[in-house]
C-alpha positions in Angstrom: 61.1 -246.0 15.4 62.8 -248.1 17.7 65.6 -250.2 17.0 65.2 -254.2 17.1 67.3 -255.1 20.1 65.6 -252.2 22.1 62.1 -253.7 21.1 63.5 -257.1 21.9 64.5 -256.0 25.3 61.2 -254.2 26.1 58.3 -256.9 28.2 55.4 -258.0 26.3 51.7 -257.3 27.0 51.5 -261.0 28.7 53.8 -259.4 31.6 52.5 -255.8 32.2 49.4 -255.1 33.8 46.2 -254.4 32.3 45.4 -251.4 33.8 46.6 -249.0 36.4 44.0 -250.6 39.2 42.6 -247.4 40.4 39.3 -247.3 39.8 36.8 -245.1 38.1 35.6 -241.9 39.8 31.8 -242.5 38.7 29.9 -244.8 36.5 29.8 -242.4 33.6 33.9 -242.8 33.2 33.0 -245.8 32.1 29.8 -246.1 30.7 30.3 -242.8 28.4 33.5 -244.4 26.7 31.4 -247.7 26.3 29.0 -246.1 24.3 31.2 -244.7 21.7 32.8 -248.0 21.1 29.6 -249.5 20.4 28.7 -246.9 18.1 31.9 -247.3 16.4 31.3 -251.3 16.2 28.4 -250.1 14.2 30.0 -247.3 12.0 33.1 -249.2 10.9 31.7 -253.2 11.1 33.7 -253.6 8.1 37.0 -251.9 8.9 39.6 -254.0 10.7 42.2 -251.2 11.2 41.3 -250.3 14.1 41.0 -250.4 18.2 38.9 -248.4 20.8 40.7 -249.2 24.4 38.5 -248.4 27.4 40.4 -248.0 30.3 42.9 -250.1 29.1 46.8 -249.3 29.8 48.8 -247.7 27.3 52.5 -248.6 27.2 55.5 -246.6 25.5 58.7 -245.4 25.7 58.4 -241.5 25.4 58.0 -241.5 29.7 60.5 -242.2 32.1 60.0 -245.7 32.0 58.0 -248.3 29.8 56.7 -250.1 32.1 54.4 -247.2 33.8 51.1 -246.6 31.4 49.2 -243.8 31.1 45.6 -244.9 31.2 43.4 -242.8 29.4 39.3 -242.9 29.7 39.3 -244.1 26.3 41.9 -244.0 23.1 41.4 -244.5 19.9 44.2 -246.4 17.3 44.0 -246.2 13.1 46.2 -248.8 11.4 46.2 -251.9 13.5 44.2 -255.0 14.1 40.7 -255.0 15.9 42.0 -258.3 17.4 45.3 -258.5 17.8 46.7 -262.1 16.7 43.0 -263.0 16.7 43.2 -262.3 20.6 41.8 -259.5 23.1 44.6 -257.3 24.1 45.1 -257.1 27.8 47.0 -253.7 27.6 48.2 -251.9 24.4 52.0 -252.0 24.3 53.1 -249.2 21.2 56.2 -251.1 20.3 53.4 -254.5 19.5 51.6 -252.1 17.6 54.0 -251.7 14.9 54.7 -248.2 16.7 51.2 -247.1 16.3 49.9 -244.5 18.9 46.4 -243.5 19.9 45.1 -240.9 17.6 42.4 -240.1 20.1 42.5 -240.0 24.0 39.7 -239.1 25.7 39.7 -237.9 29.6 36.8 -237.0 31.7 37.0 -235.4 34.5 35.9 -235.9 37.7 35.3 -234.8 41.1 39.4 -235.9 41.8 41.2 -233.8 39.4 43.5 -236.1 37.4 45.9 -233.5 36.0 43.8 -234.0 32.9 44.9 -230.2 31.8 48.7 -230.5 32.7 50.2 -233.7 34.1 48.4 -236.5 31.2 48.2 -233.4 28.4 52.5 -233.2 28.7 51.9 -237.2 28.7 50.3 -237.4 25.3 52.1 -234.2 23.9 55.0 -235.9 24.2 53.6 -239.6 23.1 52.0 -237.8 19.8 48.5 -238.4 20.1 47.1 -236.0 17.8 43.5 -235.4 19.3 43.1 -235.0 22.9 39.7 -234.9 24.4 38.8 -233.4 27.5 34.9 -233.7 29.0 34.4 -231.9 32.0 30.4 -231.6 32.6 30.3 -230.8 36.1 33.8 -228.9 37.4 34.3 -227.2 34.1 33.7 -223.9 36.3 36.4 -225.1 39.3 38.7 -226.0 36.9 38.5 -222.6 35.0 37.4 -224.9 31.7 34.9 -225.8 29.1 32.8 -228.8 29.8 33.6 -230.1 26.3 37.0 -229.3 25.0 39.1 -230.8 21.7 43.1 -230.0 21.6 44.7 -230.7 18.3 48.8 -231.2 18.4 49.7 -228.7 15.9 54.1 -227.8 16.0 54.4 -229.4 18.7 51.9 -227.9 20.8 48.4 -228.4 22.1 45.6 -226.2 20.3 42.1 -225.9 21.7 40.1 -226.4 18.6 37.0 -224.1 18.3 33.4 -226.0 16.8 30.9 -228.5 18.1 31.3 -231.0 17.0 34.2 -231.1 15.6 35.6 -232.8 12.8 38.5 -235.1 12.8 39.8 -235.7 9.2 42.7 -237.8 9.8 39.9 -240.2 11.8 36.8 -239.3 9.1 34.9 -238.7 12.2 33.6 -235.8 14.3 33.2 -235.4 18.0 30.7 -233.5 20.4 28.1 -234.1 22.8 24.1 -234.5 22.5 21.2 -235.6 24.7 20.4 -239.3 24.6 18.2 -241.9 26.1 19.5 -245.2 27.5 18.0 -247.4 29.5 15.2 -245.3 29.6 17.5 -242.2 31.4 17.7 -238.9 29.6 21.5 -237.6 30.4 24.1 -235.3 27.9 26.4 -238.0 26.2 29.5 -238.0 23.7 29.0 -239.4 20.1 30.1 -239.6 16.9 29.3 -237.4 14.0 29.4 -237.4 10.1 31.4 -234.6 8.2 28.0 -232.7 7.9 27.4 -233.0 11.4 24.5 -235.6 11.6 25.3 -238.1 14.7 25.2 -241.2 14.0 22.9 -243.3 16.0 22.4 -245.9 18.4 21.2 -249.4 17.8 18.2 -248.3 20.0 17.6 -245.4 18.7 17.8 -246.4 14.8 15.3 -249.1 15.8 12.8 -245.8 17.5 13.0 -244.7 14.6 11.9 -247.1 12.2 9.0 -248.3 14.8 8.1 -244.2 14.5 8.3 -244.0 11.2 6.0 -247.5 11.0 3.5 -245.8 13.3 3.5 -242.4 11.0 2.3 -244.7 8.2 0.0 -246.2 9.6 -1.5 -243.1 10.9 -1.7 -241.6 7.3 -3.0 -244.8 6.3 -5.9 -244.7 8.7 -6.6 -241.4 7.6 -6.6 -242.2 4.4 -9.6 -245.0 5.3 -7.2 -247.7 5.1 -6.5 -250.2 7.9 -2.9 -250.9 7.9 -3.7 -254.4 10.0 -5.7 -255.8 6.9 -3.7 -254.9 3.9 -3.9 -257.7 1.3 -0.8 -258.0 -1.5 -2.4 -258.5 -4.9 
């Protein structure tokens, strides 16, 4: 915890840049972490504790100076506001955050190593995050890796957790990959799952659903002799 004059001393979001300005590798570093946060608008509408920051700066005070982020892929925060002061942040800023870190970061790895498995792993070790997520689906064999990997901080240390997905209980979430549709494009994404591993759905795909289930019914209907089109309520 820091002390008040140190905090005082320390600049505010409103003078630090959003981000680090380099850009992403491909579209997926960007589109991938998109989707979870949309899926988490969904799963927790109702909860305001929280933030999902997509390539957004993160600013603290465990590096060699506070005003250098690290910038993960994505992070996730418990126990803060989901606007902060009613506002979009611009960067998140641990000592505005009532000293809340990121649970969660997620990296993912592209055809530029980022020193996802050394240089930004020390970074959140030392920071505290307790889940560190590391997706790696096409140099997982150069960089002597899994494509999908989850690290836990346990003493101190870094544990690559074993199950997919895997579940977070300090978050009430779980983690892993599946194949989805968007924008009519079949490609392995991330999502979010439930304790007993059921992934929570898409907008899109909830409403594919319902429209199959609608054309199951009617099918049975039909079959039945019935014409769905021309039911009359009595």
């Amino acid at each position: 915890m820091l002390s008040s004059n140190l905090k005082n001393s320390l600049p505010t979001t409103d003078e630090l840049p959003c981000s680090d300005d380099i850009p992403v590798d491909n579209e997926d570093q960007n589109f991938l972490p998109n989707v979870l946060l949309f899926l988490l608008n969904s799963i927790w509408a109702n909860r305001m504790d929280w933030f999902f920051g997509v390539d957004m700066a993160v600013y603290h005070t465990t590096g060699v100076n506070p005003r250098v982020p690290v910038v993960p892929d994505a992070f996730l925060s418990l126990g803060v506001e989901r606007k902060k002061g009613g506002k979009s942040r611009k960067s998140y800023a641990v000592w505005e955050e009532n000293d809340v870190v990121p649970i969660l970061t997620l990296e993912m790895v592209s055809h530029t190593p980022g020193g996802e498995y050394d240089e930004k792993m020390a970074i959140y070790n030392k920071l505290g995050v307790l889940y560190y997520v590391i997706y790696n689906p096409e140099y997982w064999r150069r960089d002597q890796h899994q494509p999908f990997e989850v690290y836990k901080l346990v003493d101190g240390d870094y544990k690559l957790q074993i199950s997919e997905p895997y579940w977070m209980s300090e978050i009430g979430l779980g983690i892993g990959r599946c194949q989805g549709v968007f924008a009519g494009i079949q490609q392995e994404q991330l999502a979010w799952y439930s304790q007993q591993g059921d992934r929570y759905l898409t907008a899109d795909e909830v409403v594919q659903q319902e429209r199959l289930r609608a054309e199951q019914l009617a099918q049975y209907l039909r079959s039945l002799g019935i014409d769905p089109d021309n039911l009359s309520s009595k």
